[in-house]
C-alpha positions in Angstrom: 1.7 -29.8 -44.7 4.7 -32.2 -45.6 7.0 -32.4 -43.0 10.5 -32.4 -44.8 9.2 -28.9 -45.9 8.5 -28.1 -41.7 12.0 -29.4 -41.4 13.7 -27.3 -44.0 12.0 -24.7 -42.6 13.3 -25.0 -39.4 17.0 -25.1 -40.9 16.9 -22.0 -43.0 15.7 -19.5 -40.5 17.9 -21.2 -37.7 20.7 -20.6 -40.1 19.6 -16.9 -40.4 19.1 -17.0 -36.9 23.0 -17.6 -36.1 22.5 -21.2 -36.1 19.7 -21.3 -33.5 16.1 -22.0 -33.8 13.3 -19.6 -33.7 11.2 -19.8 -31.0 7.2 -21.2 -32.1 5.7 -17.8 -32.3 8.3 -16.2 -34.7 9.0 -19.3 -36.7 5.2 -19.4 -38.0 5.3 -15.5 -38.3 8.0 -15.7 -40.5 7.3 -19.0 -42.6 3.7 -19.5 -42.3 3.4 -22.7 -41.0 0.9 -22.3 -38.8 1.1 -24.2 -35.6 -1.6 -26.7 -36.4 0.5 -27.8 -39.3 3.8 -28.7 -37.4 1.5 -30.1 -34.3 0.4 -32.4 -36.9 3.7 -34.1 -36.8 5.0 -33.0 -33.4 3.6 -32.6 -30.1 6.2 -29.9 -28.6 8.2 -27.6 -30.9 11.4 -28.7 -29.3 11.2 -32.2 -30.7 10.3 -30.5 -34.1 13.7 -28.4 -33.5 15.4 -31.3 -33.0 14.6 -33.5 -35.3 15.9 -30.8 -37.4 19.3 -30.9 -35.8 19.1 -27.6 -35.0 20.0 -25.7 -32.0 17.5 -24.9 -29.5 16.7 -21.3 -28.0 18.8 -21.1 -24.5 16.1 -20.0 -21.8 17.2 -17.2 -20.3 18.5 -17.8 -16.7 16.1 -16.8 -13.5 17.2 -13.8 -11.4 19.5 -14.5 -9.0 17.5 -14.9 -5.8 19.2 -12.7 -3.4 19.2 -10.1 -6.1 15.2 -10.1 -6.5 14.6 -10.5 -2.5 17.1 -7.2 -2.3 14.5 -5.3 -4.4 11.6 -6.3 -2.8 12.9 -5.5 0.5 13.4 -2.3 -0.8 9.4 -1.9 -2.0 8.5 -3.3 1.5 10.5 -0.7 3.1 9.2 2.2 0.5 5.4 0.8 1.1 5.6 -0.2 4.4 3.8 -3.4 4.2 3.8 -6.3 1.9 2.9 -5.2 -2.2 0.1 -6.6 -4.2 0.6 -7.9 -7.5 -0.8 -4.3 -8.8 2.2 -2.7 -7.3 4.8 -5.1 -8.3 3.9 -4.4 -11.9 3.9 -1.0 -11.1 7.6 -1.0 -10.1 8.5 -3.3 -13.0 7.1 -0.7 -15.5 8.8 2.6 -13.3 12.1 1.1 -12.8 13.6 -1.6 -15.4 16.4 -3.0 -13.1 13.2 -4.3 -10.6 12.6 -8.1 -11.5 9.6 -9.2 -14.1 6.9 -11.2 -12.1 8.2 -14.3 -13.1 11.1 -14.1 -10.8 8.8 -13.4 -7.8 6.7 -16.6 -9.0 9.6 -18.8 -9.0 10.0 -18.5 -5.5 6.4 -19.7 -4.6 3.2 -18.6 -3.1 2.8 -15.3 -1.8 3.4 -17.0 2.0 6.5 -18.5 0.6 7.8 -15.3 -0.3 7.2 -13.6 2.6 9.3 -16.3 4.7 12.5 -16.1 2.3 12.0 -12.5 2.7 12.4 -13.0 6.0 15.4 -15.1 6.4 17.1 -13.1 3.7 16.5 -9.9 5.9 18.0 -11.6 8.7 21.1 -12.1 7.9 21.0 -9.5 4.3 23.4 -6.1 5.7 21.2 -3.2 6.3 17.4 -4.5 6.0 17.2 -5.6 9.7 13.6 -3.5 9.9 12.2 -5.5 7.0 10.6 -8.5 9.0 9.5 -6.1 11.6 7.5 -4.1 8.7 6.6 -7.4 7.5 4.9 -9.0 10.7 3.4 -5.2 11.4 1.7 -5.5 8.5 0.3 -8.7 8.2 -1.2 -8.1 11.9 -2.6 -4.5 11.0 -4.3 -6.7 7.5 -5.5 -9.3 9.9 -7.0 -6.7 12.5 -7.9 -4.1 10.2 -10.7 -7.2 8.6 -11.6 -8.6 11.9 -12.4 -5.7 13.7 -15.9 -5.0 14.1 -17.8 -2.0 13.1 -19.3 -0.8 16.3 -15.8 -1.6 18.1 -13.8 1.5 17.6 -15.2 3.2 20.6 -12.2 0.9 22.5 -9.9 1.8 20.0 -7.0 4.7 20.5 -5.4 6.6 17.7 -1.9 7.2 16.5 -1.1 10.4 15.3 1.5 11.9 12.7 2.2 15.8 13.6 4.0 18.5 12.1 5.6 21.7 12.8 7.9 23.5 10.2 9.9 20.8 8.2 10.1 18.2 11.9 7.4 15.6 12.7 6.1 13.6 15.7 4.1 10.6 17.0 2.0 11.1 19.9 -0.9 8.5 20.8 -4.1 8.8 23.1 -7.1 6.5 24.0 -10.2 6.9 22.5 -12.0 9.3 25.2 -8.7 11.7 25.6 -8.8 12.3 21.6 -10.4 15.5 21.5 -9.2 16.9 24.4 -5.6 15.9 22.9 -6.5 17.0 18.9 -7.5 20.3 20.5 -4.2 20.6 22.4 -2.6 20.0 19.1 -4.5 22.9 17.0 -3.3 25.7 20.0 0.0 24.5 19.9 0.4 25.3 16.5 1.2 21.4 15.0 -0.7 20.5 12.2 -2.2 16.8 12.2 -0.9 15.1 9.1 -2.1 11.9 9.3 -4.1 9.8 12.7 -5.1 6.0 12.3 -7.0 4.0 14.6 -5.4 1.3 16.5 -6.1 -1.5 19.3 -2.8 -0.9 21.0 -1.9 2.4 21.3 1.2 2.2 22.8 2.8 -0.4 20.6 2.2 1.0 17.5 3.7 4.0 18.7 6.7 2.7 19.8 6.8 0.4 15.9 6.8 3.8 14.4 9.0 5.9 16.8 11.5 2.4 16.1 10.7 2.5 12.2 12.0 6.5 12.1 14.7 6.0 14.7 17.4 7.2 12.0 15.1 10.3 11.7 15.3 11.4 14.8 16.5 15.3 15.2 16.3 16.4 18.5 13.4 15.6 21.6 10.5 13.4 20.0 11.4 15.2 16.4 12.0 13.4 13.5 13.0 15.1 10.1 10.9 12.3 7.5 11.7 12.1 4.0 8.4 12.2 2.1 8.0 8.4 1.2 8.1 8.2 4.9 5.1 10.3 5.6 3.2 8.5 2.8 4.1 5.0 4.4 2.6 6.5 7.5 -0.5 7.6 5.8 -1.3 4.6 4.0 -2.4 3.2 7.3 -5.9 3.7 8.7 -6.1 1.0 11.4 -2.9 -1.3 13.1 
């Protein structure tokens, strides 16, 4: 295809464009040049654009950072571990204001992310329990793939209870966990949720830290439901 006619191309829809260029996809849409033809005279449709003399499309400007590590802080906190790309997207197509993937991307690898989550955290007002949820997780991951199938007899559990609209942790080793799940039914609590764990104790006091702004009265704690499903999402820490 002769290139003047590319070129006038190029001018007439800018100039029905406001005086900007269409971007390659449209531009053969709405001509029919097809992009072999231009390529034939061009390598990059910018240099077609502006041989043209012709304004270029203005890339629209990245996220601001703090602004997309604010709402991933959030999901952490909501999740209670790190998301996968699956649930990224997810939020993306829920909630509009969450950042596209692209502004996640910028910011590196998935390891990358994770540490300017953290220093944002830091010194970001009111997400103080983020990096704790973060490390938490990414040890629970680790543990939860190392850990050895005829190991769990070691293991103690971690246990969710309820009574009413209130709920409480409570942990035991492995050999008291009938005697105490027993216990449990007579008192009249209902077991919502128990996950395995190496460290019974610790990941007790992570959770009973995690809720702290729950608390009610004794070892009580009034959860909101997103709460009790972070909780629940967990099978081994």
């Amino acid at each position: 295809m002769d290139k003047e006619h590319i070129l006038a191309q190029i001018r007439r829809t800018a100039a029905a464009n406001g005086g900007v260029a269409l971007g390659r996809a449209r531009f053969v849409q709405e001509t029919g040049v097809a992009e072999a033809d231009w390529r034939a005279h061009w390598a990059r449709w910018p240099d077609a654009v502006s041989e043209a003399g012709v304004q270029g499309a203005v890339a629209a400007a990245p996220p601001d950072t703090a602004a997309v590590l604010a709402h991933l802080a959030a999901l952490v906190r909501r999740l209670g571990r790190f998301p996968t790309l699956a649930e990224l997207r997810a939020e993306r197509s829920t909630n509009p204001a969450f950042p596209a993937g692209g502004a996640f991307e910028r910011l590196g690898s998935k390891f990358e992310l994770i540490d300017q989550l953290r220093a944002y955290c830091r010194i970001a007002e009111g997400c103080a329990d983020v990096p704790g949820i973060l490390d938490f997780s990414l040890r629970a991951a680790r543990s939860e793939a190392a850990q050895p199938a005829d190991s769990a007899g070691d293991d103690g559990y971690l246990y969710l209870l309820q009574s009413g609209k209130h709920f409480r942790l409570a942990c035991t080793d492995a050999e008291g966990r009938a005697a105490f799940e027993s216990a449990q039914v007579a008192e009249g609590a209902k077991t919502v949720h128990s996950l395995r764990t190496d460290d019974p104790t610790g990941i007790l006091a992570y959770w009973q830290l995690r809720f702290a702004a729950r608390k009610t009265r004794g070892e009580w704690f009034a959860l909101a439901p997103e709460e009790v499903q972070a909780f629940k999402r967990r099978k081994f820490m």
